[in-house]
Legacy VTK file of the C-alpha trace (Angstrom):
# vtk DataFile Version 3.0
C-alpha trace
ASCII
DATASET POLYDATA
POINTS 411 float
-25.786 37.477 -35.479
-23.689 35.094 -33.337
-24.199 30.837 -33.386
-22.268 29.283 -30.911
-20.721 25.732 -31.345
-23.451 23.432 -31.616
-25.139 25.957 -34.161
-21.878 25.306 -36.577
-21.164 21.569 -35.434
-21.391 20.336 -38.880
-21.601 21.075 -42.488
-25.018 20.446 -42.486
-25.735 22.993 -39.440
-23.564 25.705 -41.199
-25.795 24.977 -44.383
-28.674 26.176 -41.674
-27.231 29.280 -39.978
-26.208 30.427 -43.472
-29.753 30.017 -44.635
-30.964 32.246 -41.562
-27.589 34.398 -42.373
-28.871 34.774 -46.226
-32.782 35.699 -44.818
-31.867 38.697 -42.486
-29.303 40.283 -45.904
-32.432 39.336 -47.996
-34.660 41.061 -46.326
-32.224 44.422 -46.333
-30.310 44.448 -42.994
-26.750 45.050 -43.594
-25.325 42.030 -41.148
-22.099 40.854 -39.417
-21.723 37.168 -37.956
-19.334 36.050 -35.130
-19.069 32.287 -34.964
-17.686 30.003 -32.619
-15.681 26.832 -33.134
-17.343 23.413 -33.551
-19.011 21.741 -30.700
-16.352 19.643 -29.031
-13.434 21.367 -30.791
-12.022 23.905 -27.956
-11.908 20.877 -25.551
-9.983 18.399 -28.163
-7.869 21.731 -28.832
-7.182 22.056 -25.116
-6.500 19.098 -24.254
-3.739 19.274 -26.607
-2.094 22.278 -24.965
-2.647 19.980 -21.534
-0.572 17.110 -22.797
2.032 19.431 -24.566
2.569 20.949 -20.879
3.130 17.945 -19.402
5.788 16.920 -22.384
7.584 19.846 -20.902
7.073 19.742 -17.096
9.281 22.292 -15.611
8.743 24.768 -18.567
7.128 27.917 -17.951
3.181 28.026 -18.567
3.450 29.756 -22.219
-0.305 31.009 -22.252
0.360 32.934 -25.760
0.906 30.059 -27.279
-2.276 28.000 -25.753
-3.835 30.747 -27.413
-2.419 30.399 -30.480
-3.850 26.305 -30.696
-7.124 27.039 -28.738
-8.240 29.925 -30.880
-7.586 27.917 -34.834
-10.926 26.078 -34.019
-13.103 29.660 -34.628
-10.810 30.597 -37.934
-12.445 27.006 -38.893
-16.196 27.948 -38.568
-15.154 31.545 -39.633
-13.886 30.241 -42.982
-16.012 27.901 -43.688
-19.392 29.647 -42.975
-17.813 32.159 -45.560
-17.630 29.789 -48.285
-21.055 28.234 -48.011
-22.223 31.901 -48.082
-20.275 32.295 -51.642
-21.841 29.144 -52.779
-25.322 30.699 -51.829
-24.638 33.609 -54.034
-23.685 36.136 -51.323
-20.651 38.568 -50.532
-19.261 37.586 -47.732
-15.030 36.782 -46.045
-13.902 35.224 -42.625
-12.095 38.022 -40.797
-9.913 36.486 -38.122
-9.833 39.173 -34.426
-6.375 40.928 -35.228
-7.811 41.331 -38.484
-10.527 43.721 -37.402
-8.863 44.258 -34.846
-10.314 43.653 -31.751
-7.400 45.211 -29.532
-7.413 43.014 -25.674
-4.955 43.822 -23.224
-1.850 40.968 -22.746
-3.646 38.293 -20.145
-3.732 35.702 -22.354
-6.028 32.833 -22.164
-8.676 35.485 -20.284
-8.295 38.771 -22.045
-10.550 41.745 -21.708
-11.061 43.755 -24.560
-9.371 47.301 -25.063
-11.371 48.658 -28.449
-13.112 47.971 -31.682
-12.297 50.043 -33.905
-14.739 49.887 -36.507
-13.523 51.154 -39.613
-12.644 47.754 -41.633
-15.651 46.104 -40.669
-18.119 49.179 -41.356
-16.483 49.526 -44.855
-16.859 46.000 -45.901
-20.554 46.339 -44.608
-20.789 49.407 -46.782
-19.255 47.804 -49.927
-22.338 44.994 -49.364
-20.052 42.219 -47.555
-21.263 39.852 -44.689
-18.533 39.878 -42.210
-18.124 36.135 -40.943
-15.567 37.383 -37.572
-14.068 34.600 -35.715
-15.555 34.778 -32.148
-13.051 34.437 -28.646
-9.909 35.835 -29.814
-8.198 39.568 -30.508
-5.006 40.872 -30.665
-2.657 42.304 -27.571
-0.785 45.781 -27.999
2.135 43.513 -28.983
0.371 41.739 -31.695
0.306 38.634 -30.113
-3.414 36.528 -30.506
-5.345 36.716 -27.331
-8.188 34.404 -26.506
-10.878 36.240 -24.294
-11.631 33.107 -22.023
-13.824 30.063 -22.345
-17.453 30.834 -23.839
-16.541 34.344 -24.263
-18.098 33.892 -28.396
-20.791 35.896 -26.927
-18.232 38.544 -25.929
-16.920 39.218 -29.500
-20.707 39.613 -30.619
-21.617 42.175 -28.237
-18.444 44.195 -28.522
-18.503 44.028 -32.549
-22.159 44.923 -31.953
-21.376 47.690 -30.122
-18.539 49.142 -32.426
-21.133 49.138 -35.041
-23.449 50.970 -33.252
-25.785 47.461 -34.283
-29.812 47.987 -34.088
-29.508 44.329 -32.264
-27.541 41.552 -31.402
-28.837 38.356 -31.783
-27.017 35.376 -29.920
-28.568 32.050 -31.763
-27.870 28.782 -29.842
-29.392 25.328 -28.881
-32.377 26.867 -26.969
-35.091 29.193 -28.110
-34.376 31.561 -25.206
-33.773 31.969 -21.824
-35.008 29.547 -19.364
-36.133 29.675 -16.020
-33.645 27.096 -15.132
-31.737 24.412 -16.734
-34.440 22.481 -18.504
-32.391 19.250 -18.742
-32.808 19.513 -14.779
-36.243 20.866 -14.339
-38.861 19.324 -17.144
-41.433 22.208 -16.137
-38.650 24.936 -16.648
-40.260 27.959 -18.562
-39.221 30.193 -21.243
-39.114 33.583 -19.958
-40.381 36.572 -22.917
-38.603 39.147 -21.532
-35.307 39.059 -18.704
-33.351 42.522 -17.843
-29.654 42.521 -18.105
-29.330 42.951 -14.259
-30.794 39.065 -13.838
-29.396 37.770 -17.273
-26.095 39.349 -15.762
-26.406 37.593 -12.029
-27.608 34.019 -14.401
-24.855 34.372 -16.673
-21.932 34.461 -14.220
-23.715 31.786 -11.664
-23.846 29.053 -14.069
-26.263 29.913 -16.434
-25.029 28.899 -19.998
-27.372 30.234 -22.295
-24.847 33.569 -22.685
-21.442 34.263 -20.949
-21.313 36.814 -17.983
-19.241 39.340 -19.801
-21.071 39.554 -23.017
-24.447 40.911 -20.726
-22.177 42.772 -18.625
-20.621 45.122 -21.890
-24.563 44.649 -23.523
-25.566 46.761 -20.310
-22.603 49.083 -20.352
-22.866 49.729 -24.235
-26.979 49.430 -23.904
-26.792 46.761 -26.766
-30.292 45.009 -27.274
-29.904 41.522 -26.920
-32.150 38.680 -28.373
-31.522 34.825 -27.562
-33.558 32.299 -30.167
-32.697 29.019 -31.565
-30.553 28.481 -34.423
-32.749 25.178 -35.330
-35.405 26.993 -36.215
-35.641 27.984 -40.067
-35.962 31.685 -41.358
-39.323 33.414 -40.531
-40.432 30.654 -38.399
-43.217 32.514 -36.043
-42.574 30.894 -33.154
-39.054 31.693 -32.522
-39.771 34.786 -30.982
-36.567 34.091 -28.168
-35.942 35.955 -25.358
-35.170 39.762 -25.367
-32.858 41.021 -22.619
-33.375 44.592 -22.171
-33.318 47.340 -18.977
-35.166 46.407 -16.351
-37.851 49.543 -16.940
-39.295 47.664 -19.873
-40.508 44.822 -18.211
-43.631 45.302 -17.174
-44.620 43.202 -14.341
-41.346 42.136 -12.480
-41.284 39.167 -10.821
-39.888 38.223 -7.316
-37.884 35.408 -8.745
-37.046 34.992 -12.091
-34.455 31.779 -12.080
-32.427 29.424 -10.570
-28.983 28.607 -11.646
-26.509 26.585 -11.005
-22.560 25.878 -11.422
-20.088 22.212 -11.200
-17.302 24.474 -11.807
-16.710 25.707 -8.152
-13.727 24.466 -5.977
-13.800 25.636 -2.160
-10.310 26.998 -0.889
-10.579 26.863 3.014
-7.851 28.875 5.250
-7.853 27.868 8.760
-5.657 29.637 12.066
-5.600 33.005 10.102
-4.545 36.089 12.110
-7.167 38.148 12.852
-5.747 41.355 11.619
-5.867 43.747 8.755
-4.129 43.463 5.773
-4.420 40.064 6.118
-6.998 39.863 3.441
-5.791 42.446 1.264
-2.330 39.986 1.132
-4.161 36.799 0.294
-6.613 37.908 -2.458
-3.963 40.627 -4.125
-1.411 37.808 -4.448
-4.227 35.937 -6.469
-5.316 38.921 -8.161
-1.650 39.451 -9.430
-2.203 36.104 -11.027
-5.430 36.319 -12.629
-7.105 34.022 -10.226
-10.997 35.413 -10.164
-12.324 34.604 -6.194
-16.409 34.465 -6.116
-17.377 33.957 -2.382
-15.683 34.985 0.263
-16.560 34.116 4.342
-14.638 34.755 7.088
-15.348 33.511 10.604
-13.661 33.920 13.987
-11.571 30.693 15.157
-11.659 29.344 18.216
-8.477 30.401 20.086
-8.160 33.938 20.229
-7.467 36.385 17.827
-7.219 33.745 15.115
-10.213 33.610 12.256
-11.055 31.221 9.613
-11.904 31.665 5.868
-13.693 29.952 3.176
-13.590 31.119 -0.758
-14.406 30.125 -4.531
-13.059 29.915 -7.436
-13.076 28.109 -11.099
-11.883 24.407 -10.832
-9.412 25.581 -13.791
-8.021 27.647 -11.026
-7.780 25.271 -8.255
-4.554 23.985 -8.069
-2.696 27.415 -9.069
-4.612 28.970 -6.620
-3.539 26.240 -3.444
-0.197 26.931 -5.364
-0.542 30.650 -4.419
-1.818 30.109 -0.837
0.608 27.425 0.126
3.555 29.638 -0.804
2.299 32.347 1.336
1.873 30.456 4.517
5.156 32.110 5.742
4.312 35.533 4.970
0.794 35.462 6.013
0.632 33.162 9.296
-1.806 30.637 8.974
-2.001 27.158 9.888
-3.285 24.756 7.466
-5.610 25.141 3.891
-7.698 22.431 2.231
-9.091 22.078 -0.854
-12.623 20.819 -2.073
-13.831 20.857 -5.636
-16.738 18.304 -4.405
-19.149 21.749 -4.586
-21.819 23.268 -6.816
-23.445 26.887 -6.198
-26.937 26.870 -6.210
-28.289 30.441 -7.003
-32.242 32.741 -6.591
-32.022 35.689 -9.093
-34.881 38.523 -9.682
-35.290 42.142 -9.256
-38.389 41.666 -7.629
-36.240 40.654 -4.239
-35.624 44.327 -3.618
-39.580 45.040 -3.134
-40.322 41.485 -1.514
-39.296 39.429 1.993
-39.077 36.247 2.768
-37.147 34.964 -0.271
-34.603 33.730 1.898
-36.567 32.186 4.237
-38.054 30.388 1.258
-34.845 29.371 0.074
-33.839 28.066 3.392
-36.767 26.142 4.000
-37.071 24.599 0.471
-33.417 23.042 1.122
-33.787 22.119 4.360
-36.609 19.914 4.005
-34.845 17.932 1.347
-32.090 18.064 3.561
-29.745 19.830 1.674
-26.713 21.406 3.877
-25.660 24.825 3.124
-21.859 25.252 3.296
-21.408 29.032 2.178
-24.040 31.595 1.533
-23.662 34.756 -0.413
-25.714 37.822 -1.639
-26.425 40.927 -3.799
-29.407 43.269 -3.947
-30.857 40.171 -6.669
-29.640 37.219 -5.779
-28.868 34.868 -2.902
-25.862 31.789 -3.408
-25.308 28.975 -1.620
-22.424 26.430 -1.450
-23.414 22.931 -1.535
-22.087 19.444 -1.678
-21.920 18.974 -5.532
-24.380 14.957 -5.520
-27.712 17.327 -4.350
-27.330 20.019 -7.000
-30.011 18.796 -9.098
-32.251 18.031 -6.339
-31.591 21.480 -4.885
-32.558 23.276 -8.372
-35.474 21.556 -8.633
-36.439 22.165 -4.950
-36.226 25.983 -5.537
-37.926 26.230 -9.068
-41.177 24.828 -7.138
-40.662 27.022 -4.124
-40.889 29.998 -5.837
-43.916 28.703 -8.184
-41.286 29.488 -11.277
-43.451 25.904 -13.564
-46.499 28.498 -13.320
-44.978 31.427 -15.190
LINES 1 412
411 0 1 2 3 4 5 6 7 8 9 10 11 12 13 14 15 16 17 18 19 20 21 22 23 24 25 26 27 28 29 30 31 32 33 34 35 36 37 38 39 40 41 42 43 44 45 46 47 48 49 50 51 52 53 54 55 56 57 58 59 60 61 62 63 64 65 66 67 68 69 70 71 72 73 74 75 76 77 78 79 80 81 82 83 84 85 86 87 88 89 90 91 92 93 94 95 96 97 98 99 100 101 102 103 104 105 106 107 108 109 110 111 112 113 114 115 116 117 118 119 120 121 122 123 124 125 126 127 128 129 130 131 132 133 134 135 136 137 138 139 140 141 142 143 144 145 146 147 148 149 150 151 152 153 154 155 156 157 158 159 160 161 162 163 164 165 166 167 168 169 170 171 172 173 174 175 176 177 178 179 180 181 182 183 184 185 186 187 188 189 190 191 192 193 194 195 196 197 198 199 200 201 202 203 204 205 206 207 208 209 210 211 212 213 214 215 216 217 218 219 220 221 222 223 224 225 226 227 228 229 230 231 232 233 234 235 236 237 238 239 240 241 242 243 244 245 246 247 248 249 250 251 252 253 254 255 256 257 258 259 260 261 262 263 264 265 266 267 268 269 270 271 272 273 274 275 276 277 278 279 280 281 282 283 284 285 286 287 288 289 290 291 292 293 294 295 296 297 298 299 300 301 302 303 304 305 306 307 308 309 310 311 312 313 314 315 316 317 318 319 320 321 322 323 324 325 326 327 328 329 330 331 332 333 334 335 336 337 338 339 340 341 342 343 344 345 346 347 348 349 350 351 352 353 354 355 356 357 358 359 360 361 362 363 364 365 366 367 368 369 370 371 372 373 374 375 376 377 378 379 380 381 382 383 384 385 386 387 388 389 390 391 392 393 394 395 396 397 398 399 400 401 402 403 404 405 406 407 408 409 410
């Protein structure tokens, strides 16, 4: 069971995930919990390693140690869902990640995880404890804390869930399951019963926030069943029945489309005068590989003086100015003329298996936007899913636009 921040905000909300904690041990499951930290407390904690960077301006970027403040806000929830547990009646202790351990490798601030070993954590189930883990954080090979990247709470559930060999893993947040889009944007949004990890997958890492990218990617690898329900819901209550995200083959009646996402968090990089040769690529992008810098869509286009080309790509707004940084200091080595920058963007994003059986759901797309007059900057797609770039003030009026399109308020 996993309750992300605004399921542990307060006291009071604690009080209810413990109650929904004490109904699943009651009713004989053997159970482990990953929490996350308060709602609002990884920003405040953040912005704390911002201004102590700019105390030091000059100093090296000393990511082990933003990981050390960033990550105290989960040992918080961890400890204190524990001890309303105790009051309850019940066996249960926080276990912080190196205490498990959940082993990551040494990119701090964005680690991936290396193993679970499960032995701690299957004896203390054994012995009748509820493990309360903190979520987002492990332990590098040189037994330095790691954080696992914003959101990644989710991540830790999966990949304790996994090491357990778990029946399920149930992610409890502020909605009772996965939408068809943002309802906050759309007011006919609908919740869907069933979504397979290939589309939770392509919602997840376009914007989606109900669960983080790389929690459904390792749920696929490690065939984890997932279930997404509301944590405001009390224990037994019938109509909490979530969503289940599960392979594709159990879905019975796939649909063309099954969502529309969306994502503020894109910044445009644009390279103009490039030389048209190879390699050229392969120097940019490895140079922002080598730096952790994740690069979502990529166009390239010929110039117009000869044997010249020009080049659009993505990436986080967290990575923004590191990655002009990057770009900038190549210009000698890699030839080009001039690079802008513009983090006035969203990504506006069609996902469902059913587009590999159906045309037209481009055209559709297309059309929708264009007769709202929404301009499409960059387009990008996979075998599920078609992207577009757009100017950042029609992103709501784009999501909207597509939900109706593709008749998603009649599921």
């Amino acid at each position: 069971m996993k309750f992300g921040g605004t399921s542990v905000a307060d006291l009071e909300r604690m009080r209810r995930v413990a109650r929904l904690v004490a109904a699943e041990a009651e009713a004989g499951h053997e159970v482990a919990v990953v929490v996350s930290a308060m709602a609002g407390r990884t920003n405040e904690l953040v912005a704390w390693t911002d201004a102590a960077g700019e105390a030091t301006a000059g100093a090296p970027a000393s990511d082990d140690e933003y990981d050390v403040v960033v990550a105290s806000g989960e040992q918080v929830s961890a400890g204190l869902v524990a001890m309303i547990l105790r009051n309850m009646g019940l066996c249960a202790r926080s276990w912080l990640g190196w205490q498990v351990p959940i082993l990551t490798d040494d990119a701090h601030g964005k680690a991936r995880i290396e193993d679970v070993p499960p032995d701690k954590l299957l004896a203390a189930l054994g012995a009748g404890e509820i493990p309360i883990v903190a979520g987002f954080q492990g332990v590098d090979r040189q037994g330095r804390l790691a954080t696992l990247g914003r959101g990644a709470g989710d991540l830790s559930a999966v990949a304790v869930a996994a090491a357990l060999k778990a029946d399920r893993c149930d992610i409890y947040t502020d909605v009772d399951g996965v939408y068809t889009t943002d309802p906050r944007i759309e007011a006919k949004a609908r919740r869907l019963a069933k979504i397979s990890y290939e589309e939770m997958l392509e919602m997840a890492s376009l914007g989606a926030r109900v669960l983080q990218g790389r929690s459904v990617e390792l749920a696929m690898n490690q065939r984890v069943p997932l279930r997404v329900l509301s944590s405001f819901a009390e224990p037994g209550q019938s109509d909490n029945a979530g969503t289940i995200v599960c392979d594709e083959e159990e879905i019975v009646e796939k649909r063309v489309v099954s969502g529309v996402a969306y994502s503020r968090d894109e910044a445009k990089i644009s390279l103009f005068g490039l030389p048209d040769h190879p390699g050229v690529s392969s120097e940019i992008f490895g140079r922002l590989a080598d730096a952790n810098v994740n690069v979502d869509m990529i166009v390239q286009s010929h110039a117009r003086q000869a044997g010249a080309a020009n080049m659009e790509f993505t990436v986080g707004k967290r990575d923004a100015a590191r990655t002009m940084d990057i770009v900038t200091a190549a210009k000698g080595a890699i030839g080009f003329e001039d690079v802008a920058l513009d983090d006035n963007v969203a990504k506006v994003s069609v996902i469902g298996v059913g587009m590999r059986s159906h045309t037209g759901v481009a055209q559709t797309m297309f059309k929708a936007l264009a007769e709202r007059g929404v301009n499409i900057q960059v387009i990008s797609t996979s075998e599920i899913k078609i992207s577009v770039l757009i100017d950042v003030a029609y992103t709501e009026l784009a999501v909207r636009a597509l939900h109706a399109a593709y008749g998603l308020d009649k599921i």
